[in-house]
C-alpha atoms as one frame of an Amber mdcrd trajectory, in Angstrom:
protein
 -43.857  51.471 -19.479 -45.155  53.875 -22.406 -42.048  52.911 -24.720 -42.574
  49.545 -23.614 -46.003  49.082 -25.008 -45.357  51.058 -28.006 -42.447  48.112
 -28.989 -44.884  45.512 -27.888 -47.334  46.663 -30.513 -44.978  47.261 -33.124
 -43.732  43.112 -32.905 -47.750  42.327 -32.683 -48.015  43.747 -35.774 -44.943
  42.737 -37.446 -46.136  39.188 -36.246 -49.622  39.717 -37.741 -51.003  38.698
 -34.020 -53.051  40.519 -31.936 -51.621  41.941 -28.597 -52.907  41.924 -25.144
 -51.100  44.549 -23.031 -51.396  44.109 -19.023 -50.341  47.926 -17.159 -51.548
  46.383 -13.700 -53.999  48.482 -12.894 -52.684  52.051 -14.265 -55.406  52.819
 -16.033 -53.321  56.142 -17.320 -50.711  53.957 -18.781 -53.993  51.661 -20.856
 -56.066  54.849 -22.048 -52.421  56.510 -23.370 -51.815  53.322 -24.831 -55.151
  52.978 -26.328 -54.956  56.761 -27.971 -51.477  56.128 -29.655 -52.639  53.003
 -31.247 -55.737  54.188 -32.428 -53.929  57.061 -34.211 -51.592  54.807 -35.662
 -54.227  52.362 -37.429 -56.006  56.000 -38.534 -53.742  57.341 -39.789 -52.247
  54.126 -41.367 -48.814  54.177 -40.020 -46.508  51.479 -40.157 -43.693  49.769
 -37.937 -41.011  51.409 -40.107 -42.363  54.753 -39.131 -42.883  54.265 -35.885
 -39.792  52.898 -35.318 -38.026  55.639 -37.422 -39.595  58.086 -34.929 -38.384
  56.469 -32.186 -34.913  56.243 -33.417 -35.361  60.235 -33.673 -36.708  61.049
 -30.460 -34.591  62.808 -28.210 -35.745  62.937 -24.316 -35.165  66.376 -22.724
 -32.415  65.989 -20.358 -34.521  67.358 -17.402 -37.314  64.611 -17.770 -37.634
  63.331 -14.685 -37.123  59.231 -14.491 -39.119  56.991 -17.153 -42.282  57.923
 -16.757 -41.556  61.423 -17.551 -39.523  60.354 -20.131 -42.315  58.203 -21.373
 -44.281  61.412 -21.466 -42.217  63.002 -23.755 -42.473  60.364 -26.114 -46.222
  60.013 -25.856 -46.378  63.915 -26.645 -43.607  63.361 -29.511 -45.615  60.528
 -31.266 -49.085  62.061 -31.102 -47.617  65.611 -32.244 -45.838  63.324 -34.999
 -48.562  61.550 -36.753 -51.360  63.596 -35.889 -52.892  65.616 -39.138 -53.319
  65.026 -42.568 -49.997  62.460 -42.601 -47.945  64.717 -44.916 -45.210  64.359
 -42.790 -44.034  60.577 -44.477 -40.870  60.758 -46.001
């Protein structure tokens, strides 16, 4: 669900729209959600970066089903493009 909503932000903006994401009542899943975007916008990232960290994100092979998997990723992302954004290629 995590990787999910990190795509569906990534076409919002690519579509210049705004994005309404519905997690069905895991609030978790919304605050997480809420965090990752609000460091992207801070830190002024853009789809090609995001994406380009997803392409290099490897799960460990012990994560257990998708939502520990999704964990992973959320850690990955916020270690990623947290800081002074030196890290751009």
């Amino acid at each position: 669900a995590y990787l999910k909503g990190i795509i569906q932000m990534m076409a919002a903006a690519e579509a210049g729209r705004g994005l309404v994401y519905l997690s069905f009542g895991d609030h978790k899943l919304t605050l997480q959600l809420e965090e990752t975007f609000r460091l992207f916008v801070a830190s002024s990232r853009t789809v090609g970066e995001v994406w380009k960290a997803l392409e290099e994100f490897r799960p460990h092979p012990e994560a257990k089903g998708p939502s520990g998997a999704g964990q992973e990723l959320r850690r990955f992302l916020l270690s990623r493009f947290r800081g002074s954004g030196d890290d751009r290629d």
